[in-house]
C-alpha positions in Angstrom: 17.8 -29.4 26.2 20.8 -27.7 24.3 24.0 -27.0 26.3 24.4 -23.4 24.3 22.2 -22.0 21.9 23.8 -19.7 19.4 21.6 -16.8 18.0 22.9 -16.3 14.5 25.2 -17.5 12.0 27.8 -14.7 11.1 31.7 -15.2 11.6 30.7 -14.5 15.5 28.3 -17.1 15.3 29.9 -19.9 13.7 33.2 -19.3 15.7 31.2 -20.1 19.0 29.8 -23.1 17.2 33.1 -24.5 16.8 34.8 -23.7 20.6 31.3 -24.7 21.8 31.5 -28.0 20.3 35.4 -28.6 20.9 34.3 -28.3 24.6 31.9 -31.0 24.2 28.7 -28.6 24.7 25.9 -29.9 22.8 24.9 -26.7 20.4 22.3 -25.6 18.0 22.7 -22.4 15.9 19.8 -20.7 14.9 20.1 -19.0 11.5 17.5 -17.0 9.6 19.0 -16.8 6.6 22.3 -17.8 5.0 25.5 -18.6 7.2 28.4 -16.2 7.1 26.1 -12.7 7.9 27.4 -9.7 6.6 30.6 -12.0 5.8 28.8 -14.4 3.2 28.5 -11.2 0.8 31.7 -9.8 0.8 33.2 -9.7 -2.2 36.8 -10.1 -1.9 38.5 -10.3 2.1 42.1 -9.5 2.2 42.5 -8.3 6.1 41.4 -11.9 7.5 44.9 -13.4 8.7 46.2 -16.8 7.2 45.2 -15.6 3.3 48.4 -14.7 1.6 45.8 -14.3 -1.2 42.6 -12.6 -1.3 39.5 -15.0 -0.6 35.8 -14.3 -1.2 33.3 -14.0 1.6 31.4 -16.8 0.1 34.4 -19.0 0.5 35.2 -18.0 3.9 31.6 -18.4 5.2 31.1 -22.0 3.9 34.2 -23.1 5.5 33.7 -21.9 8.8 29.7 -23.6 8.5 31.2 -26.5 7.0 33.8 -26.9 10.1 30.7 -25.7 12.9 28.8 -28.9 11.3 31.8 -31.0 11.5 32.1 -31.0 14.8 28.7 -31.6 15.5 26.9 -28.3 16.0 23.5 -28.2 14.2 23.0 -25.5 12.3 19.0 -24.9 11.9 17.4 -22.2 9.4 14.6 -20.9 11.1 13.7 -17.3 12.1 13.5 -16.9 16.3 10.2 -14.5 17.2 11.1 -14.5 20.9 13.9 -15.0 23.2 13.2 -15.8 27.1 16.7 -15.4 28.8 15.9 -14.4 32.6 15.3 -17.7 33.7 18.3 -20.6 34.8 16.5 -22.1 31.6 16.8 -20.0 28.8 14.2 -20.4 25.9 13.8 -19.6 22.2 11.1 -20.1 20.3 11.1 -19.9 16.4 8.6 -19.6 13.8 8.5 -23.0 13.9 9.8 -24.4 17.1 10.9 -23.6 20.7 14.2 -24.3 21.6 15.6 -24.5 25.5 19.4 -24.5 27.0 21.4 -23.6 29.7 23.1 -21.2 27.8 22.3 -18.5 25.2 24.9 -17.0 22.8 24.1 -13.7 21.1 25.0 -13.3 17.4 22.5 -11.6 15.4 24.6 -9.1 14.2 23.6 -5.8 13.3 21.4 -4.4 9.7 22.7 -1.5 7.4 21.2 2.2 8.3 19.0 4.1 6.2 19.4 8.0 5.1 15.7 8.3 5.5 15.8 10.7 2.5 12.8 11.1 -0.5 12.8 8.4 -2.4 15.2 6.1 -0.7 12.5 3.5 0.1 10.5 3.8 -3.0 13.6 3.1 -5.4 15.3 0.6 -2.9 16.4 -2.4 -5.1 16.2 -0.1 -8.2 19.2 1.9 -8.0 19.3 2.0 -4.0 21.6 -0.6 -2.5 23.4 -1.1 0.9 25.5 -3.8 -0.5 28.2 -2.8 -2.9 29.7 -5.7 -3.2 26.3 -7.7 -3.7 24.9 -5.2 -6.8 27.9 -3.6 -7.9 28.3 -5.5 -11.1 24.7 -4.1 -12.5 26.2 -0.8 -13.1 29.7 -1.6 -14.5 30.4 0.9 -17.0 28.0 3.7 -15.5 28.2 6.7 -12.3 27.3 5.9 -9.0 27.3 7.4 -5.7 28.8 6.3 -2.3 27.4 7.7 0.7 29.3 7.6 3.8 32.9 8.1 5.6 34.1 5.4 7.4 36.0 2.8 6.1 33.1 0.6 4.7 32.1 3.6 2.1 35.6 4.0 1.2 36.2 0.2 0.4 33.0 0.3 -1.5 33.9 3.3 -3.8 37.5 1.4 -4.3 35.3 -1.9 -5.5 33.4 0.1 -7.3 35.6 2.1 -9.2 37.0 -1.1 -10.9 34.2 -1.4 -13.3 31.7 1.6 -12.8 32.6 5.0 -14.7 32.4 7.4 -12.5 32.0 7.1 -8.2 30.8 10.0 -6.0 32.0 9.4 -2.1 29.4 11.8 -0.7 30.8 12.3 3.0 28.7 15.0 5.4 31.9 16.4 6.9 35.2 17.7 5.6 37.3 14.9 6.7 36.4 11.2 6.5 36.7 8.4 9.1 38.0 6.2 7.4 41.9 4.5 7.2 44.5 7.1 5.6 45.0 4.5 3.3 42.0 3.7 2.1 41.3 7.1 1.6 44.6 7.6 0.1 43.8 4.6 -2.7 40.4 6.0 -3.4 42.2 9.4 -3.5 44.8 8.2 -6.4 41.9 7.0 -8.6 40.6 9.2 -11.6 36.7 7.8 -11.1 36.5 8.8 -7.7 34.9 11.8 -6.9 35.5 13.7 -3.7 32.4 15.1 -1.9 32.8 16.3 1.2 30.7 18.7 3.3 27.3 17.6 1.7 24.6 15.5 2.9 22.4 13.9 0.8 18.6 15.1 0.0 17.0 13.3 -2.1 16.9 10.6 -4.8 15.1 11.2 -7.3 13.9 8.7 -10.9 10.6 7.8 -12.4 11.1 3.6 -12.1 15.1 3.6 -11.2 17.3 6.0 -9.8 18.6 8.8 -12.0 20.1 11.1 -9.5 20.8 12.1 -6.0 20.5 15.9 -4.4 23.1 16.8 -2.0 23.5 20.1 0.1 26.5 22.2 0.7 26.4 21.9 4.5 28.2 25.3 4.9 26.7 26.8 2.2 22.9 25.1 1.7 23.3 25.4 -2.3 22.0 22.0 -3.6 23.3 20.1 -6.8 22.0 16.9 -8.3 24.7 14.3 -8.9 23.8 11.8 -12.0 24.1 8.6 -11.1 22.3 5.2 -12.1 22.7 3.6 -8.4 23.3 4.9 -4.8 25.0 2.7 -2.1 24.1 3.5 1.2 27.0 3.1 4.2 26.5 5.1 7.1 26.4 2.3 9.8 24.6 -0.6 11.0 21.5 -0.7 13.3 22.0 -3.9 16.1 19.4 -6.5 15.8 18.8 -5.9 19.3 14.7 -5.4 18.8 14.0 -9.0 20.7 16.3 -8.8 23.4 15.1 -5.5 24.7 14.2 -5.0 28.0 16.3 -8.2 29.0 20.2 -7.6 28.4 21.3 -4.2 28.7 21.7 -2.0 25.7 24.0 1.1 24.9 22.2 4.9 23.5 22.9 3.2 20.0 20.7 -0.4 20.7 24.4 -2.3 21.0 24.4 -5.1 23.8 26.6 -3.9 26.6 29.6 -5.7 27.0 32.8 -6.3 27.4 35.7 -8.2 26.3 34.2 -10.8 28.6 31.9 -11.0 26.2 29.5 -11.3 29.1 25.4 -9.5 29.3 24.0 -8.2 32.7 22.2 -12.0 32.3 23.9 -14.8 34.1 24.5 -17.5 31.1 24.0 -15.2 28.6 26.8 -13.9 26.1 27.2 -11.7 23.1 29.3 -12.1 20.2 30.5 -10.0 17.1 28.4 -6.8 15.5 25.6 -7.0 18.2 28.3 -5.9 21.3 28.9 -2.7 22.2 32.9 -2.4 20.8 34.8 0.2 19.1 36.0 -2.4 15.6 33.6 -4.6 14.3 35.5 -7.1 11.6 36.2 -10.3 10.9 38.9 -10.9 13.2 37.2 -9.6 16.1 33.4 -11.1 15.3 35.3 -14.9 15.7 37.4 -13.7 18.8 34.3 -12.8 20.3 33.0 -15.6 19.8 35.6 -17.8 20.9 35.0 -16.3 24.2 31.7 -16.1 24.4 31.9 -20.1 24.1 34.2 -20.1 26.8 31.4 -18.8 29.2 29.3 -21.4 28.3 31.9 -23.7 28.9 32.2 -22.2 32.8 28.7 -23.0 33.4 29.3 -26.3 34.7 28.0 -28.2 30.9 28.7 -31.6 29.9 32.6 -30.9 29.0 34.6 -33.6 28.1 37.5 -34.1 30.9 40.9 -32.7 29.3 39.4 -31.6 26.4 41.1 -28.6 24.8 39.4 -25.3 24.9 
């Protein structure tokens, strides 16, 4: 029997891990993949504070696994099928194991979006990427296409403007989302290409992609765009899927909760992407999941007399 259970390894994740085990809480983090989330593939991080110089995701993530394990959380790879969280015990079970605590932590995080256009699925991993930063360097020295408007799409056109020829920003409306100054950066580079007002159609190439449709949404003419690779940014999608029907979710699928970090489920928490929130960084993902660890902490778990939260 765990003290706290932590769904996911992200910044989020790993921050609980540490204030969980601070506290004295005996903690396992259940990871399917590679610690650090959406973190672990950034290329370069220069908003996370107490860098005076830029660091890599990579960097960042190992550190924060490396201080997690330090202090005694385990940190398991294995992918959870089911949650059961209604219960005073909650329970997890894995493709391999079942897991139980008196406390669950919610850190899954959320997965990129899809356009849902022709050819998007057949030419994924040949041309169609939803991380910049991860396939980026395939095309240096050729044209590629951003889609999206908020800041995400905008710091991917900057990254990729610094090796690739030529970068379409294809944004649906006239105006993006993003921060004036990302835009203005992307703005003051020759190899970015403003499109604004289109949506995209259709990507089109025999075993890679060659070129992406987009439509004039005031005017419905169409135009092909020729690119070698399309990275997709329109949003994330919650990986939410497993704890449906337990907590309670927003319209979009986000957990709702808030900066209590508490669910509608007593001894449950959420942490980072997965909550319903208006900025989802860095910075907040680990101050989420400093207090989501402080829950746990209020649940009456072995804690260490005087022990600093």
């Amino acid at each position: 029997m765990y003290d706290v259970i932590i769904a996911g390894a992200g910044p989020a994740g790993l921050t609980a891990a540490i204030y969980a085990c601070r506290g004295g809480l005996r903690t396992l983090v259940l990871e399917r993949a590679f610690a650090g989330g959406q973190m672990a593939i950034s290329h370069i991080i220069d908003n996370y504070p107490g860098f005076e110089n830029e660091v890599t995701g990579a960097a960042l993530a190992h550190s924060m696994k490396l201080q997690a394990q330090n202090l005694g959380a385990e940190i398991v790879t294995e992918e959870i099928v089911a949650f059961e969280l209604t219960g005073q015990v909650k329970k997890i079970t894995t493709a391999k194991n079942a897991y139980e605590a008196k406390s669950v932590i919610l850190a899954m995080g959320a997965s990129p979006k899809k356009l849902g256009v022709k050819g998007e699925e057949e030419l994924a991993g040949a041309g169609v990427s939803y991380c910049a930063t991860c396939d980026g360097a395939f095309f240096r020295g050729r044209d590629v296409a951003v889609v999206g408007g908020g800041n995400t799409a905008v710091e991917d056109a900057l990254y990729l403007a610094k090796f690739c020829s030529k970068v379409y920003l294809v944004h649906r409306r006239d105006q993006f989302r993003a921060l004036k100054g990302l835009v203005d950066a992307a703005a003051a580079l020759p190899n970015i290409e403003f499109v604004l007002s289109h949506t995209p159609e259709a990507i089109s190439g025999e075993n890679a992609v060659q070129s992406l449709t987009v439509k004039d949404v005031k005017t419905g003419k169409t135009k092909e765009l020729g690119v070698a690779g399309i990275f997709i940014a329109v949003g994330q999608t919650p990986k939410t899927e497993l704890v449906r029907g337990q907590v309670e979710l927003d319209e979009a699928g986000f957990i709702r909760a808030d900066e209590t970090c508490r669910t509608n489920l007593a001894g449950v928490s959420c942490a980072g992407d997965i909550r319903t929130k208006r900025l989802r960084q860095i910075v907040t993902a680990v101050a989420d999941g400093a207090v989501a660890a402080d829950n746990s902490l209020g649940l009456g778990c072995a804690v260490q007399a005087g022990k600093e939260k």
